[in-house]
C-alpha positions, -999 to +999 in steps of 0.1 A: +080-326+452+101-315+424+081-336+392+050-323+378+018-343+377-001-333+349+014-319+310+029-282+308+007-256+311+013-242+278+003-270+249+032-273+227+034-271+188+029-303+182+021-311+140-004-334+134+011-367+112-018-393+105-035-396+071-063-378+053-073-402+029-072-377+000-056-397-029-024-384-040-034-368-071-063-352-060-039-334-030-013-329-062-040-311-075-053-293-049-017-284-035-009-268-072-039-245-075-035-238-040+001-226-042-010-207-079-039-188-054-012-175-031+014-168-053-014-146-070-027-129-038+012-122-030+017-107-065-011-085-062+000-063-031-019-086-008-004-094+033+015-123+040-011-133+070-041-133+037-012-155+015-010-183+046-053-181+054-062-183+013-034-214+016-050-232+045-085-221+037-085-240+002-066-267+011-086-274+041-117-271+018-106-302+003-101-322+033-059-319+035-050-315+066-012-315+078-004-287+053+024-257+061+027-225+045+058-201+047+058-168+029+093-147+018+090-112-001+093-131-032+082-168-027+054-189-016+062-226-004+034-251+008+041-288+022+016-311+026+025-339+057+005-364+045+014-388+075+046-412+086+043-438+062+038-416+025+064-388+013+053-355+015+046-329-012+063-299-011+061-269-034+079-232-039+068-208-064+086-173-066+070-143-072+093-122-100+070-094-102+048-077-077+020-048-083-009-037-065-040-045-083-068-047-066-094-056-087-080-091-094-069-089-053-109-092-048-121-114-072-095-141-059-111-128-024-141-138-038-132-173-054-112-184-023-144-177+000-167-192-028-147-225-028-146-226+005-178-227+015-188-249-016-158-269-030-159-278-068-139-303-086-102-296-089-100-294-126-133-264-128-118-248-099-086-245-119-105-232-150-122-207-127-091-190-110-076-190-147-104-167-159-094-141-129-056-141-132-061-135-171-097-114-172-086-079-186-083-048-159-114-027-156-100+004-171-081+011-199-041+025-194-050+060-208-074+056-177-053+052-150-028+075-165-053+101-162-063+088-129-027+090-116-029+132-129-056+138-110-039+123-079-011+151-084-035+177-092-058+168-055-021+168-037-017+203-054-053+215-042-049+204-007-014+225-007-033+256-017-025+259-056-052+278-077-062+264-111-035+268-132-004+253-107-033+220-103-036+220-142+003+222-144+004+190-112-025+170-133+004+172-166+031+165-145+019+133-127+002+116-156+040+125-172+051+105-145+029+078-149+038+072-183+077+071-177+070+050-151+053+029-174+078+029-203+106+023-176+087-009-167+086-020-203+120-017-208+122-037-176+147-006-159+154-020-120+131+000-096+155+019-080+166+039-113+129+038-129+118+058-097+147+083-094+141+093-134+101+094-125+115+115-097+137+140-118+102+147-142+088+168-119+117+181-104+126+194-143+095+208-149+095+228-117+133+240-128+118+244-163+088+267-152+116+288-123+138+296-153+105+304-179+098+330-145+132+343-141+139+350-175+108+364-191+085+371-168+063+340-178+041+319-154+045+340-129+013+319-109+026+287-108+045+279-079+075+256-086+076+237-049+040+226-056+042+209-084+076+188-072+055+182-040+023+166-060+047+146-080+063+134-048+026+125-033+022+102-067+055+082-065+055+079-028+016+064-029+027+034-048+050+018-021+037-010+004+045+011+033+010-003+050+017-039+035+051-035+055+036-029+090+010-047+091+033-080+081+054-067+113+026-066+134+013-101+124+050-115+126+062-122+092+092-107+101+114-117+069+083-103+044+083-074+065+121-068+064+127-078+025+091-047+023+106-018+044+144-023+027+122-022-012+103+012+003+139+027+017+151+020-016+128+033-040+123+063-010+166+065-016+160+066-056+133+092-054+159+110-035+184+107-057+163+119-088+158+152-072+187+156-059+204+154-086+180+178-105+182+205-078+222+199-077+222+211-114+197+237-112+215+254-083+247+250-101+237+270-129+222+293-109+188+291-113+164+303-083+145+280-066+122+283-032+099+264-017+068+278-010+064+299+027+025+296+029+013+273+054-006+238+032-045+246+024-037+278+046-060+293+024-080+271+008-115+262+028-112+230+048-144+216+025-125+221-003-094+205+014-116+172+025-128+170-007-096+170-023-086+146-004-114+119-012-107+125-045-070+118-043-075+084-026-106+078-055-079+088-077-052+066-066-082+034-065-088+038-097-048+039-106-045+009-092-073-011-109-098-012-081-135-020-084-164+005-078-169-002-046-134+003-035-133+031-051-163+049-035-157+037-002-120+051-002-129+082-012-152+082+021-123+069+036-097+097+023-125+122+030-126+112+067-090+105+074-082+140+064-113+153+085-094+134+114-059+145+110-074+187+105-095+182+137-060+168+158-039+201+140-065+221+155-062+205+191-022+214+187-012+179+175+023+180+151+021+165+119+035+128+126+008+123+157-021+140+140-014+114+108-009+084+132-043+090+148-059+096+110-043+058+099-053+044+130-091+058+126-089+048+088-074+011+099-105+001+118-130+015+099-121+001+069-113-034+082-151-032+098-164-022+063-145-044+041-151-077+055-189-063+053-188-053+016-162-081+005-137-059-005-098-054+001-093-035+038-057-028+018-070-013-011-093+010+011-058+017+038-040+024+009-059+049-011-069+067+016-040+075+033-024+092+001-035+127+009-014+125+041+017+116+024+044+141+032+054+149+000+060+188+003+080+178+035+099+158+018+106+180-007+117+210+012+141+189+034+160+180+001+155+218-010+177+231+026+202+203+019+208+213-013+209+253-014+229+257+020+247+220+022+279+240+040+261+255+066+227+251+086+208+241+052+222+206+061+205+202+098+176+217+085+170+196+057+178+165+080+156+181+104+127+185+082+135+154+064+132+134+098+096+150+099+088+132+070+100+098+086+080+105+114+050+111+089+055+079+073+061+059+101+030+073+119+011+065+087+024+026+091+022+023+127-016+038+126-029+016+099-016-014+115-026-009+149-062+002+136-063-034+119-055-049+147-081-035+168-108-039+142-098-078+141-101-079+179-134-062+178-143-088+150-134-120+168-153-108+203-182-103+179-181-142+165-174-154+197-204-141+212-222-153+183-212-184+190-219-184+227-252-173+220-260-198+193-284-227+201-269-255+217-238-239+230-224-240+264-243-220+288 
């Protein structure tokens, strides 16, 4: 009465131990390029969940079997069982530097799936991921630097700047771009290369309110904006998406070690204007953010477009290929579409971006497995026009002016919008992905079922 007849209802973990019969070097081999494939994919901005498939993937390709993968924010280890009676092989490789380039992110897409379906020899496969880690970028730097102004100068357009306050955003980001360049060169920490790429715009707006204040100059340009475009710019580079969707999938530690790297580059853009703004109001320059209402008065075709371009824009910043770079601008173009049409039915800013991410999550899962493209590369550039980065700078603006009295619970207030934003952003893309990859597996499975000689 009390002992079970049969096993547990739920199977249990249980590894598999027995041999392959792949010789040891050849698994060496396979093991090594293997681990260099992941390492690169994890470099590149790519999830943990794509690190641990492009892992199994290759080595299964080559008949190993018994192989584990674990992935940290900065390393990559692989362990091959290869049965009770032979050691195993077990490798770690860190990853010192991480940056979202998505051109290479696809063309190791591309090897992975071509080696999978049609292994070659070790040593040519080898030769073959060699010439895509060290083929040169698509565009030259002047290209993405000019890329990166024109991200600014959209983010400007969509808050309702005429021509001359987009041609001043356009300066200013590309500006930023290049210190945060030079900063990398010098190999600054992240942390201070973002709050002085922070306190660029920040000096230029302080620069242009003085220029207005004293003389009479540049009376058209409005100072807010152009902090606010050059917030868009340095907020758009962090793996907020990467973050929650490794969450979601339950890489817990990646996740963790990505959302404390986005708090503190988030704390040192905070600190860069900050301290600007601390300065300025010290010496008693005037400073205001602007009252009017974002794209109040610009036409909502105009806004849409502006925002295609700024996700086109960002793309091209980060190295990706044509087709990326067409299909998030679609993307951008339709995720604002989304988030105007939910404003409209009453929705505050943090639900009306959540629904946008989640409508741009499964769309451009659906179309990138279709076109062989990064779904990242397409989530990430096209949720850049929704960033709140006038939010975020008017929070710091109350803090700063009026810290002694209701300034402060304003600026949290406001600043706690911009969470909300962010986190809505996350939480949308994510969940979209999810769905899409639900919708995805129904599809094969019915493919299967309905495949000749399956199971009726």
């Amino acid at each position: 009465m009390l002992r079970p007849t049969g096993p547990p209802t739920d199977r249990l973990p249980v590894v598999w131990a027995g041999p392959d019969g792949v010789d040891a070097d050849v698994a060496r081999a396979v093991i090594d390029l293997a681990m260099r494939a992941g390492a690169a994919l994890l470099a590149t901005g790519a999830p943990a969940s794509d690190v641990v498939a492009t892992v199994l993937r290759l080595t299964a390709a080559y008949g190993l079997r018994g192989v584990h993968v674990d992935v940290t924010f900065s390393a990559v280890t692989v362990s091959y069982n290869r049965g009770p009676r032979a050691d195993p092989m077990t490798l770690l490789r860190t990853v010192r530097s991480r940056s979202q380039d998505f051109v290479r992110l696809d063309r190791l897409r591309a090897l992975v799936v071509d080696l999978g379906e049609d292994p070659i020899p070790v040593d040519e496969a080898r030769i073959r991921f060699d010439s895509v880690i060290e083929s040169p970028n698509p565009y030259h730097r002047w290209v993405t630097t000019l890329a990166t102004g024109v991200l600014g100068a959209s983010a400007a357009a969509i808050l309702g700047a005429g021509p001359l306050i987009v041609l001043v955003s356009l300066s200013t980001a590309a500006l930023v771009a290049v210190v945060q360049h030079r900063m990398a060169r010098l190999g600054v920490e992240s942390f201070f290369a973002q709050a002085v790429a922070a306190a660029v715009p920040t000096l230029i707006a302080v620069a242009v309110a003085s220029l207005q204040s004293s003389f009479g100059v540049l009376q058209g340009i409005l100072p807010s904006i152009v902090v606010a475009s050059g917030i868009v710019v340095l907020l758009a580079g962090l793996s907020v998406v990467g973050a929650a969707q490794d969450a979601i999938e339950g890489f817990y530690v990646t996740a963790g070690a990505r959302v404390f790297e986005v708090l503190v580059l988030t704390l040192g853009l905070v600190v860069g204007i900050t301290v600007v703004l601390g300065l300025a109001h010290k010496l008693g320059l005037v400073l205001s953010v602007s009252e009017g209402v974002p794209g109040g008065s610009v036409p909502l075709v105009v806004r849409i477009a502006a925002a295609g371009v700024s996700a086109a824009a960002f793309a091209v910043s980060t190295y990706a290929a044509g087709r990326s770079v067409v299909v998030a601008a679609l993307a951008g173009a339709v995720g604002w579409g989304v988030y105007e049409a939910m404003g409209s039915f009453g929705a505050g800013k943090p639900t009306a971006s959540a629904v946008a991410a989640f409508v741009l999550g499964v769309s451009a899962q659906l179309v990138a497995r279709r076109l062989r493209i990064a779904a990242i590369a397409v989530t990430t550039s096209s949720i850049v026009a929704l960033l709140p980065g006038r939010t975020v700078y008017q929070g710091l603006f109350e803090i700063v002016s009026d810290s002694a009295g209701p300034g402060l619970y304003q600026g949290i207030a406001t600043l706690l919008e911009a969470v909300g934003v962010g986190v809505g952003l996350a939480a949308g893309v994510s969940f979209g992905t999810y769905v899409a990859r639900l919708v995805q597996d129904g599809h094969r499975g019915r493919l299967r079922r309905r495949a000749p000689g399956a199971r009726a």
